[in-house]
MARFISE-925344 format. One record per residue (C-alpha): x, y, z; residue number from 0. Coordinates in steps of 0.25 Angstrom, whole numbers, plus 5000, padded with zeros to 4 digits. Example, Ala and Ser with C-alpha at 12.3 -4.5 7.8 and 13.67 -1.06 7.14 Angstrom:
% MARFISE-925344
+------+------+------+------+
:   xx :   yy :   zz : resi :
+------+------+------+------+
: 5049 : 4982 : 5031 :    0 :
: 5055 : 4996 : 5029 :    1 :
+------+------+------+------+
END
This chain:
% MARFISE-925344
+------+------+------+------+
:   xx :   yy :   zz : resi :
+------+------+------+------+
: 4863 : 5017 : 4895 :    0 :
: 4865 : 5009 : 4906 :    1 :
: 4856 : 5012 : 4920 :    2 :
: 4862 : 5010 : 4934 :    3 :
: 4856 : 5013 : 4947 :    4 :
: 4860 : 5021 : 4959 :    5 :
: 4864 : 5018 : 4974 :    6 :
: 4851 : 5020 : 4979 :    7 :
: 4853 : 5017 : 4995 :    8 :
: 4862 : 5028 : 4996 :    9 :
: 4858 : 5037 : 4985 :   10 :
: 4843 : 5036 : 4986 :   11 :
: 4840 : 5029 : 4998 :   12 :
: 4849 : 5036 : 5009 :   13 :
: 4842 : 5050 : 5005 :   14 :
: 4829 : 5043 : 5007 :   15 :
: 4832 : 5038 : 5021 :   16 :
: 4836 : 5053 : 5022 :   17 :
: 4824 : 5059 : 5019 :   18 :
: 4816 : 5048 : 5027 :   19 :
: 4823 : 5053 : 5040 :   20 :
: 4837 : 5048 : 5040 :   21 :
: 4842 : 5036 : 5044 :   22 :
: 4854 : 5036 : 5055 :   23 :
: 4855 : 5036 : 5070 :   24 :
: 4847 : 5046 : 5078 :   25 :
: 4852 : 5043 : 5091 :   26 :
: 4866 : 5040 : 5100 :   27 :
: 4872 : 5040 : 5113 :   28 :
: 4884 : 5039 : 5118 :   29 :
: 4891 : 5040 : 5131 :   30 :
: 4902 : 5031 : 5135 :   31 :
: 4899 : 5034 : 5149 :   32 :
: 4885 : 5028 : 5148 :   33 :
: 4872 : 5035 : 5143 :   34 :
: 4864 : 5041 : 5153 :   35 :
: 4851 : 5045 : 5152 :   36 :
: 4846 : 5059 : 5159 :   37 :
: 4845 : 5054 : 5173 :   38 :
: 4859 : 5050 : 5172 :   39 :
: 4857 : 5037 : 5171 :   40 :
: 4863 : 5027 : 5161 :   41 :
: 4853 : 5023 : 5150 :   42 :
: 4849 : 5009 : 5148 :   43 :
: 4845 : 5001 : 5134 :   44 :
: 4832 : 5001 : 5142 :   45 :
: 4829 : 5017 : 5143 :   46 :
: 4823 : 5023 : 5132 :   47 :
: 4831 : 5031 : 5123 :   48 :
: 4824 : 5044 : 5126 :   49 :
: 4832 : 5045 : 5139 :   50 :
: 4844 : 5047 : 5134 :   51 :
: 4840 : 5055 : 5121 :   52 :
: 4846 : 5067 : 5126 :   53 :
: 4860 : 5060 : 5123 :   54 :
: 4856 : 5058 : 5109 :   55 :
: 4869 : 5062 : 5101 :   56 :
: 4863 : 5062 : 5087 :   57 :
: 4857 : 5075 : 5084 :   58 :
: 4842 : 5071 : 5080 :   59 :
: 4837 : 5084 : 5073 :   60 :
: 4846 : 5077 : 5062 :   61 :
: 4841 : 5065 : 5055 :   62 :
: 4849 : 5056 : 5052 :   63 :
: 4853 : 5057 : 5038 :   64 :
: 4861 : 5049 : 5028 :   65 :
: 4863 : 5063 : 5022 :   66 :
: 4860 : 5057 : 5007 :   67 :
: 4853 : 5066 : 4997 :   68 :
: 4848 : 5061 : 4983 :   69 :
: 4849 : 5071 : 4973 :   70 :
: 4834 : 5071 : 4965 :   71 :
: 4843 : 5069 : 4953 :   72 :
: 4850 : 5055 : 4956 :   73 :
: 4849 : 5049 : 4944 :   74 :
: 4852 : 5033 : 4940 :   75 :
: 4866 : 5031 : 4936 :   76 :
: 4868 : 5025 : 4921 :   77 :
: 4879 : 5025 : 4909 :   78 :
: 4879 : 5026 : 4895 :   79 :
: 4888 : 5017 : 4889 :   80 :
: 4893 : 5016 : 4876 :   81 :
: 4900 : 5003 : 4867 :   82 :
: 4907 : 5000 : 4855 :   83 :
: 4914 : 4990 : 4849 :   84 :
: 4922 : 4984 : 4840 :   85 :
: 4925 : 4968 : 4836 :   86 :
: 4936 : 4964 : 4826 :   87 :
: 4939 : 4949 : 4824 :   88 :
: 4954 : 4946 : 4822 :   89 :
: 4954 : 4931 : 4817 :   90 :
: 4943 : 4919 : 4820 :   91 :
: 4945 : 4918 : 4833 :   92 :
: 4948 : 4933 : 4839 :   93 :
: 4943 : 4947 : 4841 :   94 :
: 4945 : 4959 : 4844 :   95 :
: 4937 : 4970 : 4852 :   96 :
: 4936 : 4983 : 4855 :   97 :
: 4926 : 4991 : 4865 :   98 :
: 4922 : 5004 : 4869 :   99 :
: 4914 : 5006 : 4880 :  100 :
: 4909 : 5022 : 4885 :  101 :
: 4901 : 5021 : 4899 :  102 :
: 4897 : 5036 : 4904 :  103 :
: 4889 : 5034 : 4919 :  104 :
: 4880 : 5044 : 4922 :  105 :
: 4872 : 5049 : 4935 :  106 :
: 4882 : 5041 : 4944 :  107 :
: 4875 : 5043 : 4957 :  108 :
: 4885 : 5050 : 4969 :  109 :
: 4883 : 5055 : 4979 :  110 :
: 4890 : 5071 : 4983 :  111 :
: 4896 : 5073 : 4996 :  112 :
: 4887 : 5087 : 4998 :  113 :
: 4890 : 5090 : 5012 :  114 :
: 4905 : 5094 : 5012 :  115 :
: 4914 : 5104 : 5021 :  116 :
: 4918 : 5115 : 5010 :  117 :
: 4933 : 5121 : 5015 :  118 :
: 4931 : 5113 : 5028 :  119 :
: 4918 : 5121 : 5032 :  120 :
: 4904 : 5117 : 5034 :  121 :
: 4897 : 5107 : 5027 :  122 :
: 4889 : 5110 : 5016 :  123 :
: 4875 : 5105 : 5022 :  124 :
: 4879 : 5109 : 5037 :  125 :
: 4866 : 5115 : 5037 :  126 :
: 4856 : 5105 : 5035 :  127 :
: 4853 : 5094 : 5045 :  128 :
: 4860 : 5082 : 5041 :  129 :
: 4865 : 5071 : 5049 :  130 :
: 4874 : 5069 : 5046 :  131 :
: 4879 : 5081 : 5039 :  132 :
: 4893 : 5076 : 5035 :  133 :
: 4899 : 5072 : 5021 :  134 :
: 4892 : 5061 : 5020 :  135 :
: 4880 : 5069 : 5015 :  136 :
: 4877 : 5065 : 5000 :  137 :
: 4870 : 5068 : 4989 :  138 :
: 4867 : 5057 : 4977 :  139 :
: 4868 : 5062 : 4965 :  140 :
: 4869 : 5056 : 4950 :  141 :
: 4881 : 5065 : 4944 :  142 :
: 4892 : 5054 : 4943 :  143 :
: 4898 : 5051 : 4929 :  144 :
: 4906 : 5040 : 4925 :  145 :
: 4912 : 5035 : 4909 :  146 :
: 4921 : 5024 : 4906 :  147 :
: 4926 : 5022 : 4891 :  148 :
: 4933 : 5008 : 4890 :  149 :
: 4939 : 5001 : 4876 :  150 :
: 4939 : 4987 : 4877 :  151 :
: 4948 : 4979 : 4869 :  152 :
: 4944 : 4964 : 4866 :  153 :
: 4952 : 4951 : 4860 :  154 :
: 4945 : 4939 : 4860 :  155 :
: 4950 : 4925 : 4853 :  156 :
: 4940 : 4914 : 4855 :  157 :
: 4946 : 4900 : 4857 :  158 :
: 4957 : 4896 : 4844 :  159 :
: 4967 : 4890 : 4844 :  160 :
: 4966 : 4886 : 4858 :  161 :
: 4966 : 4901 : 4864 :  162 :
: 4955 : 4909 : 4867 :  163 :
: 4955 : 4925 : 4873 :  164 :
: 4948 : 4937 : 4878 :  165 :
: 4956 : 4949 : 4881 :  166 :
: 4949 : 4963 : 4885 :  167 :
: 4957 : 4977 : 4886 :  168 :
: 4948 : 4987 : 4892 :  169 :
: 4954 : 5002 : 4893 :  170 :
: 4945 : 5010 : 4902 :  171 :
: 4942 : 5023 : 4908 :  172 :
: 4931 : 5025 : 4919 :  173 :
: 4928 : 5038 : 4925 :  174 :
: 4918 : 5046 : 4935 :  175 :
: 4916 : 5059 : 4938 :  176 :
: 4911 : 5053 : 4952 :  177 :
: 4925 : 5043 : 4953 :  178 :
: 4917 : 5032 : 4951 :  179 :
: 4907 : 5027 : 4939 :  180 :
: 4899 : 5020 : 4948 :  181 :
: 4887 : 5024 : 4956 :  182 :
: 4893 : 5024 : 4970 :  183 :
: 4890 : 5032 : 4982 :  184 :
: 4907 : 5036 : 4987 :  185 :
: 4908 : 5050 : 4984 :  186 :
: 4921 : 5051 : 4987 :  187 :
: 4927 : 5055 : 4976 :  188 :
: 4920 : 5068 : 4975 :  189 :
: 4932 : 5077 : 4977 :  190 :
: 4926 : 5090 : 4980 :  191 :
: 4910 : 5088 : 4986 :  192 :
: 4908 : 5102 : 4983 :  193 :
: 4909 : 5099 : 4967 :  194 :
: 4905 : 5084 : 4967 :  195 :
: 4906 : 5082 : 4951 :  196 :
: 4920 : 5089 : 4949 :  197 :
: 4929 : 5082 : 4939 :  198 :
: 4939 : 5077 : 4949 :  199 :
: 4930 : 5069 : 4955 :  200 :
: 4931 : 5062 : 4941 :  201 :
: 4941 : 5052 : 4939 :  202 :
: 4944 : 5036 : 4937 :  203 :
: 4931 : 5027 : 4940 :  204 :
: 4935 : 5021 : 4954 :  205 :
: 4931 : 5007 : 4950 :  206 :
: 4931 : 5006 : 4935 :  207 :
: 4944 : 5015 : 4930 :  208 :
: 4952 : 5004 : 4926 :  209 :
: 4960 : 5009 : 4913 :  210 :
: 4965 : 4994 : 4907 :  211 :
: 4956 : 4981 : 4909 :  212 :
: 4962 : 4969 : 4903 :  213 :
: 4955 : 4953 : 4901 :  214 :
: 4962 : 4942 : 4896 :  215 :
: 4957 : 4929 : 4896 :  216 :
: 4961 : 4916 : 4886 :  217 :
: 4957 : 4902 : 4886 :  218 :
: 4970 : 4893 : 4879 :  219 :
: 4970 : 4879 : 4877 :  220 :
: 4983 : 4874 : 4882 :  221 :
: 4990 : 4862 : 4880 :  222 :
: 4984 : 4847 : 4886 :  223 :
: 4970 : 4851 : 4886 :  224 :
: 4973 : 4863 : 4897 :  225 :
: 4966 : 4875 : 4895 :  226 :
: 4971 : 4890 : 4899 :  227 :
: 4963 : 4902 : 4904 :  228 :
: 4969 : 4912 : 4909 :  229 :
: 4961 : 4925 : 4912 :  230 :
: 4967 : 4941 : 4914 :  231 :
: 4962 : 4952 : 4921 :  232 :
: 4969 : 4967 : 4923 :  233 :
: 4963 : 4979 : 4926 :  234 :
: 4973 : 4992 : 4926 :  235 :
: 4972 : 5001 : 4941 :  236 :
: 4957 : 5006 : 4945 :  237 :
: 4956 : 5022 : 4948 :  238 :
: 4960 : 5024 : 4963 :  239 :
: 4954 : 5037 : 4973 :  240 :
: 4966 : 5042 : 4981 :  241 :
: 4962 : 5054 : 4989 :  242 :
: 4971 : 5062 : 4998 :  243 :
: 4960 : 5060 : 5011 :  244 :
: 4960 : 5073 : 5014 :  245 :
: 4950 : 5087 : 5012 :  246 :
: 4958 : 5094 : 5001 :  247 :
: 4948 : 5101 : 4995 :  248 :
: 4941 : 5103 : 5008 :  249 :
: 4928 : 5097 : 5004 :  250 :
: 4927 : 5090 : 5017 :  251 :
: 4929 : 5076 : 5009 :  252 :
: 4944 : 5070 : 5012 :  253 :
: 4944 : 5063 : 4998 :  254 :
: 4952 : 5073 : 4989 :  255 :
: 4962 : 5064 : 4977 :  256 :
: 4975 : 5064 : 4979 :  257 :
: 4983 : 5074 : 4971 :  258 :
: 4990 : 5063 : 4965 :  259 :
: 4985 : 5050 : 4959 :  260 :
: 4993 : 5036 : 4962 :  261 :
: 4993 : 5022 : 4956 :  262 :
: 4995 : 5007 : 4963 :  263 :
: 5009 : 5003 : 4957 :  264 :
: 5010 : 4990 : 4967 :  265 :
: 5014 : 4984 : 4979 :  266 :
: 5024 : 4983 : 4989 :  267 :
: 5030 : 4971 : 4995 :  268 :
: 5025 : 4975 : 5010 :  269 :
: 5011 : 4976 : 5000 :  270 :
: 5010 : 4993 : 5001 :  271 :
: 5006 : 4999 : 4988 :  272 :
: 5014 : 5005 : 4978 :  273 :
: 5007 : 5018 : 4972 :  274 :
: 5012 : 5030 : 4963 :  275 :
: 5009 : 5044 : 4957 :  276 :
: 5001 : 5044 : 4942 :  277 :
: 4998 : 5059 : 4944 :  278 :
: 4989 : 5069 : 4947 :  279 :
: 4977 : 5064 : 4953 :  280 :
: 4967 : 5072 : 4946 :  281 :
: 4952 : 5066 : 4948 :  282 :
: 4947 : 5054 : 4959 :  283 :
: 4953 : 5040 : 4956 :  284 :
: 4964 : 5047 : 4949 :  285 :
: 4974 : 5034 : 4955 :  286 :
: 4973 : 5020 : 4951 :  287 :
: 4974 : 5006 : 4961 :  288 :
: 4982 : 4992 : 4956 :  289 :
: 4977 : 4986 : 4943 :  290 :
: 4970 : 4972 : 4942 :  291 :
: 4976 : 4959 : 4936 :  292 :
: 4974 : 4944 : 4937 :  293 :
: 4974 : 4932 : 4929 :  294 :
: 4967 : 4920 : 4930 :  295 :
: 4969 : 4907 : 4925 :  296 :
: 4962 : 4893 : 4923 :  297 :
: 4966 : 4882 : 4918 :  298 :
: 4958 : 4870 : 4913 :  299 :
: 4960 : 4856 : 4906 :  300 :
: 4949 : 4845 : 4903 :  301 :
: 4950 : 4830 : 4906 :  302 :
: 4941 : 4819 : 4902 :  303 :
: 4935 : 4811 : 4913 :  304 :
: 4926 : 4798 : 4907 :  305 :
: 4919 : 4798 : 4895 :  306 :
: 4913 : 4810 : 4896 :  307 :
: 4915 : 4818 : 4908 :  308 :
: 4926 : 4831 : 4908 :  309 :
: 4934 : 4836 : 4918 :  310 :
: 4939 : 4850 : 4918 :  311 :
: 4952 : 4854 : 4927 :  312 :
: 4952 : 4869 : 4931 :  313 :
: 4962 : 4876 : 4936 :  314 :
: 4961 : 4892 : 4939 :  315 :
: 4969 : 4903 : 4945 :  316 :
: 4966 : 4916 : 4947 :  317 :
: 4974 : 4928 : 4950 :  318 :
: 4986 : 4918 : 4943 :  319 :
: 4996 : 4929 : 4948 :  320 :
: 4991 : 4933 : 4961 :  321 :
: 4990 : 4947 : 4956 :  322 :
: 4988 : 4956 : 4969 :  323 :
: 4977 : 4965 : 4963 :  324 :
: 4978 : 4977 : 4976 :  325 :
: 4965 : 4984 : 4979 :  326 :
: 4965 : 4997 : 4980 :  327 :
: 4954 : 5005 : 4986 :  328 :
: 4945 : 5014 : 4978 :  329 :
: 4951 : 5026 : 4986 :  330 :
: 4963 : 5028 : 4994 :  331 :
: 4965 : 5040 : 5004 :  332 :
: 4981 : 5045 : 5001 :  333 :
: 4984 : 5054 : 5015 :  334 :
: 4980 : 5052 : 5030 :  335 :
: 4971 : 5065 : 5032 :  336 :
: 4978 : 5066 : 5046 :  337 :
: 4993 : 5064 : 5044 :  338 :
: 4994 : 5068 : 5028 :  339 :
: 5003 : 5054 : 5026 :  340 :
: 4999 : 5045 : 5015 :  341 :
: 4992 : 5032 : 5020 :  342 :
: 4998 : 5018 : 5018 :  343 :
: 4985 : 5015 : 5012 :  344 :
: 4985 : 5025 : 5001 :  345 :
: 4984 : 5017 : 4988 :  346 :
: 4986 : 5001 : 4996 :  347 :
: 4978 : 4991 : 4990 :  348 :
: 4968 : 4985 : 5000 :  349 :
: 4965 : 4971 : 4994 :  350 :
: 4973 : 4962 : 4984 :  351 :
: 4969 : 4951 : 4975 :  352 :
: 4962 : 4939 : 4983 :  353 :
: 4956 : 4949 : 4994 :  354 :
: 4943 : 4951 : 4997 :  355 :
: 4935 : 4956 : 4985 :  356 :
: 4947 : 4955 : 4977 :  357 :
: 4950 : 4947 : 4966 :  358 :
: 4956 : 4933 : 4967 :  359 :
: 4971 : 4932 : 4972 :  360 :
: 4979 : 4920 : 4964 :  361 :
: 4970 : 4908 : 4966 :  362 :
: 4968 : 4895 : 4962 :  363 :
: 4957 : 4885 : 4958 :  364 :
: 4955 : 4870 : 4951 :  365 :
: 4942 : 4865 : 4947 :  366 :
: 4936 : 4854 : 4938 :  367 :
: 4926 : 4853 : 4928 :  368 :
: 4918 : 4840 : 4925 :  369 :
: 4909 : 4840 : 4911 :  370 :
: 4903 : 4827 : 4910 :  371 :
+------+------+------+------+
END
């Protein structure tokens, strides 16, 4: 059993400053004619505020409030996780490996969008004085559930006959009932905040769904002295939330899944997104963004500098065949609420391989290494 720990500042700490009194603005004016006091004269920075406090547009018998509610229950998010294993050597030099790994996450901390229009009418604390007394009311709760179950298969040769390799297949399957296995504070995937735990809002993990992982790396001793390591990495297509962007089920949240769910298929010349059809969408995260690959490669080869100094040359490339890698986000809105037209950025990438916080576009590097 493994502890985590919850996102206290907004979780904890905004229902405090809450009950302390608030924290927000309590006073604004605005005239674009000028502000004037009651003589009718204009105020000046140096009057006091108190002449112009009968212009006050924020209604002051409200406190300010985040609007944040702690239920007395929150518990600390944790899992209980499971391994087995199995080893079998094949010959001196090579093994094989197979992995089961169970992870159940338990009292995921969310937080419920409470304060919802039901079939377009008031909202359902209209009567209490909040401010403000919008959507963004939330209350934090610790009923999110995660599992993943992975297999993880191994071959691992150690150095002989001048090749050595580590290879890893993972087949994985991550899932939330809160569309996330994480502690996070986006509700958004809540399909009906009148029923926050329904089973649709269950679906792929958002950032850990990926069905295939594949690792590949080898060290070979070439031929005059060079050494060859090349090093493989894919990942198949992460869970994607398509939503239609508009109220369907009139819950007063414009975040209801698409009926159908779609897949990334690739690029076009002028650099649009291809996307198709893979079925009903039937939970959150039911589509799937572009897979993952890249290879790396370094090469190396040793010379002998005086009597007993070494000198290494290294030469690296990452990326080796410029892989493009698209982005997705982690939610893509389908229609335009006002005209009912698909949006040209439904399903686009946002960032490719080399952008910022992206992995490496192809790139090079030499170096040297001096033992002496």
């Amino acid at each position: 059993i493994y502890t985590d720990f919850g996102y206290t500042n907004s979780n904890i700490l905004f229902p405090a400053i809450d009950v302390a009194g608030g924290h927000g603005q309590v006073f604004f004016v605005n005239d674009a004619n000028g502000i004037r006091k009651a003589d009718g004269s204009f105020y000046t920075p140096a009057d006091p505020v108190s002449t112009i406090a009968h212009l006050n547009e924020v209604n002051t018998s409200l406190a300010p409030l985040f609007g944040q509610v702690a239920s007395p229950r929150l518990e600390q998010p944790y899992t209980r996780q499971t391994n087995v294993g199995w080893a079998h050597q094949l010959d001196a030099s090579t093994a094989l490996t197979v992995d089961y790994v169970r992870v159940d996450g338990r009292d995921i901390n969310t937080r419920l969008r409470g304060n919802t229009r039901i079939n377009g009418g008031p909202r359902r604390l209209a009567d209490l004085p909040l401010r403000p007394n919008t959507l963004s009311f939330r209350t934090a709760v610790s009923k999110g559930e995660s599992t993943y179950d992975g297999l993880i298969l191994g071959l691992r040769r150690r150095m002989s006959r001048g090749f050595d390799l580590t290879a890893s297949y993972t087949l994985g399957d991550a899932k939330s009932i809160i569309g996330t296995a994480n502690d996070e504070l986006d509700a958004n995937y809540l399909q009906d905040a009148t029923d926050p735990l329904n089973p649709v809002n269950g679906g792929p993990s958002a950032r850990t769904d990926a069905r295939h992982r594949v690792s590949v790396s080898a060290v070979i001793q070439a031929p005059w002295g060079i050494q060859v390591a090349p090093f493989f990495l894919y990942r198949s297509a992460l869970p994607l939330f398509t939503f239609e962007g508009t109220d369907i089920n009139n819950d007063s949240n414009t975040n209801d899944i698409t009926a159908r769910a779609y897949k990334f298929t690739g690029l076009n010349d002028d650099g649009t997104a291809t996307y198709e059809e893979i079925g009903a969408c039937e939970t959150v995260n039911c589509s799937r963004r572009a897979p993952f690959s890249q290879l790396n490669l370094r090469l190396s080869k040793g010379f002998r500098f005086g009597a007993t100094a070494r000198v290494e040359a290294i030469a690296e490339v990452f990326n080796l065949f410029n892989a493009k890698n698209p982005a997705l986000p982690l939610t893509t809105q389908r229609v335009n609420a006002t005209t009912g037209a698909v949006q040209a950025s439904f399903m686009q990438p946002v960032a490719y391989a080399g952008d910022f916080q992206q992995p490496e576009q192809r790139v090079g590097q030499i170096g040297f290494r001096i033992a002496f």
